[in-house]
C-alpha positions in Angstrom: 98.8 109.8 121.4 100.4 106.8 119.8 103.1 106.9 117.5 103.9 105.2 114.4 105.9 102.1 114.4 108.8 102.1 112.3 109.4 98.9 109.9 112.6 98.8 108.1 113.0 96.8 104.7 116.2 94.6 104.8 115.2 95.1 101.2 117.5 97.5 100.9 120.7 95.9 103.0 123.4 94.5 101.8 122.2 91.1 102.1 126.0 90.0 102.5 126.3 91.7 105.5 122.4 91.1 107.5 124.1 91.2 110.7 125.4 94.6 110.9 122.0 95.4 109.1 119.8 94.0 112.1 122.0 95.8 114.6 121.6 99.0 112.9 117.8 98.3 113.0 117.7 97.4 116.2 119.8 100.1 117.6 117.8 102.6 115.2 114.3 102.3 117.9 112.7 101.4 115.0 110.0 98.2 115.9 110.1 95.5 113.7 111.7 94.4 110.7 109.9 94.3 107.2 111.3 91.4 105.1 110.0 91.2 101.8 109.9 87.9 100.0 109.8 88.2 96.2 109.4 84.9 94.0 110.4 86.8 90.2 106.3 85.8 88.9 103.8 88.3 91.4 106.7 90.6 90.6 109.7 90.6 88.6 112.7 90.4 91.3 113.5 87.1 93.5 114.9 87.9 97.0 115.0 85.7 99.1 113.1 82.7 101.1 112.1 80.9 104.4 115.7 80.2 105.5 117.0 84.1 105.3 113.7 84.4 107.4 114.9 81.6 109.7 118.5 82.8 110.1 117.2 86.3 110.5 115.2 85.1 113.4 118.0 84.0 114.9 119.7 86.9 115.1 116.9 89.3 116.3 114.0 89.0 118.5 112.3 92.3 117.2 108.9 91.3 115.3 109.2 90.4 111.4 106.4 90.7 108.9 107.0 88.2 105.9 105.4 90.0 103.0 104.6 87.4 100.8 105.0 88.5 97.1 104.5 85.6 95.7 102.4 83.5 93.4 100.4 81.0 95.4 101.2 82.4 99.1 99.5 79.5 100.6 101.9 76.9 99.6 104.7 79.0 101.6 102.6 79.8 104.5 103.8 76.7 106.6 107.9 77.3 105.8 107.2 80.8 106.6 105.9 79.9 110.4 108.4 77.3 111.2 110.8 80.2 110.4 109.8 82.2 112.8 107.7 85.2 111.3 105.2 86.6 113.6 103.0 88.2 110.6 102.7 86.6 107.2 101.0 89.0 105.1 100.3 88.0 101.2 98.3 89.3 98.2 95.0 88.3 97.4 95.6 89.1 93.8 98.0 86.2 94.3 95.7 83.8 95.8 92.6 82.4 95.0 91.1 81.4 98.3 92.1 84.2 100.0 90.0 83.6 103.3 91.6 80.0 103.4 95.3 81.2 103.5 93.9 83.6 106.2 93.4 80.1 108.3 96.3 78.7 107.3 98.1 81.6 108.7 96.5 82.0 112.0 96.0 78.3 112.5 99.8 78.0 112.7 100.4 80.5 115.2 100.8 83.8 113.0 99.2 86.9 112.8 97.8 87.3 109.4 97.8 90.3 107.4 97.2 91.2 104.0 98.6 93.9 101.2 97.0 96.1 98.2 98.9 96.9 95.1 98.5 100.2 93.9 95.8 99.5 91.3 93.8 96.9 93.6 90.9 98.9 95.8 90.1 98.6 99.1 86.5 97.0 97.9 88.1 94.1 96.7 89.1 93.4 100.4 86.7 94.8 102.4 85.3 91.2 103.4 88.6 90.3 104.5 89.4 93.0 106.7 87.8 91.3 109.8 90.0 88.0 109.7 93.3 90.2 109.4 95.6 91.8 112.0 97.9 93.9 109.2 96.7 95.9 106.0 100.1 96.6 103.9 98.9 99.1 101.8 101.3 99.4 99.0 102.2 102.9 97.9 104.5 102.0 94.9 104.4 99.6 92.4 106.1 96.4 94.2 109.3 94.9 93.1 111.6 97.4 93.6 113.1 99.8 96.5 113.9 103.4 96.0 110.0 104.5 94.2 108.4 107.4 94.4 105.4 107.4 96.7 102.2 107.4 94.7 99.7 109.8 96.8 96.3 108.7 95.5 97.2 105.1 97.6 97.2 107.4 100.9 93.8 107.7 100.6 92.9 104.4 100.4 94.5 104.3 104.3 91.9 107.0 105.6 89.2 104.6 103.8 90.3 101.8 105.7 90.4 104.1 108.8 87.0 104.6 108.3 85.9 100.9 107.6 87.9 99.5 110.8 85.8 102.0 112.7 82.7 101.0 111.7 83.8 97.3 112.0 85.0 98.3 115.9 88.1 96.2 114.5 91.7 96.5 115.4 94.1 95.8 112.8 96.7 97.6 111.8 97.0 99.7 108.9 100.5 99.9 107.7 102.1 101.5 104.4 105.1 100.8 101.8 106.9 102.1 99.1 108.3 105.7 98.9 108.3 106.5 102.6 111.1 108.6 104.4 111.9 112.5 105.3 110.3 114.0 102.4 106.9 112.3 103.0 106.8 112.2 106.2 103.9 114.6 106.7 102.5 113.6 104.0 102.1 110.2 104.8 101.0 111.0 108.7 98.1 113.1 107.3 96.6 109.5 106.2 97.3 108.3 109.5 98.5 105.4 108.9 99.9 103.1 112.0 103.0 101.4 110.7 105.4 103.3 107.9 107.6 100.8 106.4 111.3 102.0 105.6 113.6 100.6 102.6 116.0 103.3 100.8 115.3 105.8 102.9 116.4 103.9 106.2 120.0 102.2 104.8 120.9 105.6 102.8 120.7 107.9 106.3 123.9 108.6 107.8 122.0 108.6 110.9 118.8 106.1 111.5 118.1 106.3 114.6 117.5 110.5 114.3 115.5 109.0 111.0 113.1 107.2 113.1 112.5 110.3 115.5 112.2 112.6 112.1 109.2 109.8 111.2 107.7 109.7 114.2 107.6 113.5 114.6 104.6 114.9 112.6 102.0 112.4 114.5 103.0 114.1 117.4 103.5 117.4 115.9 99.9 117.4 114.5 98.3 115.5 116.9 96.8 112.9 114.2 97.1 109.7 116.1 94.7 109.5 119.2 
């Protein structure tokens, strides 16, 4: 049975102090690092760009996943690369020619993925879904750490469950917003393969024991296979 992998969200660091955040992550077992890239128009915060990618990059070699919330993803998609992300997911309610940026991504040596807000169905990117490596299924409203998990989202992962097994495709489906202890189950019902970690991750006094906790109802229930 396969486990989840565990994303954390340097959202929630102290951006001052990345290093010991990456450490923690890294000594954590959780399996790649979620950086989330906000431009203050998709949603209202700005965070940060393609040189805290870069210099993050530098400083780990566990796999990042730039999620692009930005207006116009595909002018970003070539800083993004040179930085050093291995998946550049985006929004296609932020981008026009959605299959296009797709390219872009790929042709430059990513994996492309791409995310769902909350009110966006999985019908608007069903013909996507076999150009892609990562879904991000958002499961709060984007913009801001420490939400309360919306449940109606979870189902749209078992829909997409469905759909990449009648497609015989591989990509991964991966979730975000309002994940930790208190949803675990909850969230492992859906089965999604990746559970993406903000608050919940920097406000544990012990991570690593966090990332077990996660992991724990897959194996418990038997859901993955």
């Amino acid at each position: 049975m396969r486990e989840p992998l565990i994303a954390p969200s340097v959202l929630s660091a102290d951006f001052a102090d990345i290093d010991s955040a990456l450490r923690l992550i890294e000594q954590s077992g959780a399996d790649w690092i979620h950086l989330d890239v906000m431009d203050g128009h998709f949603v209202p915060p700005i965070t940060f760009g393609a040189k805290m990618v870069q210099d993050i990059r530098k400083r780990t070699r566990l796999p990042l996943d730039a999620h692009l919330m930005v207006e116009a993803p595909e002018r970003q998609v070539e800083d993004f690369a040179e930085a050093g992300a291995d998946f550049i997911t985006f929004h296609p309610e932020a981008c026009v020619h959605a299959h296009r940026c797709i390219q872009m991504i790929r042709n430059r040596g990513c994996k492309p993925g791409i995310s769902i807000v909350p009110s966006t169905p999985v019908s608007v990117i069903e013909e996507l879904l076999p150009f892609v490596e990562l879904i991000l299924v958002m499961t709060v409203n984007p913009g801001y750490g420490g939400q309360d998990l919306l449940p109606f989202c979870l189902e749209k992962v078992k829909k997409l469950r469905r759909i990449r097994s009648e497609l015989k495709a591989d990509f991964l489906i991966s979730v975000d917003g309002g994940i930790g202890p208190s949803t675990a189950s909850q969230a492992a019902q859906a089965r999604p393969d990746v559970l993406v970690m903000g608050s919940a991750f920097f406000s544990s006094p012990d991570p690593a024991t966090l990332v077990e906790q996660m992991r724990a109802p897959y194996a418990t229930t038997g859901l993955i296979c």
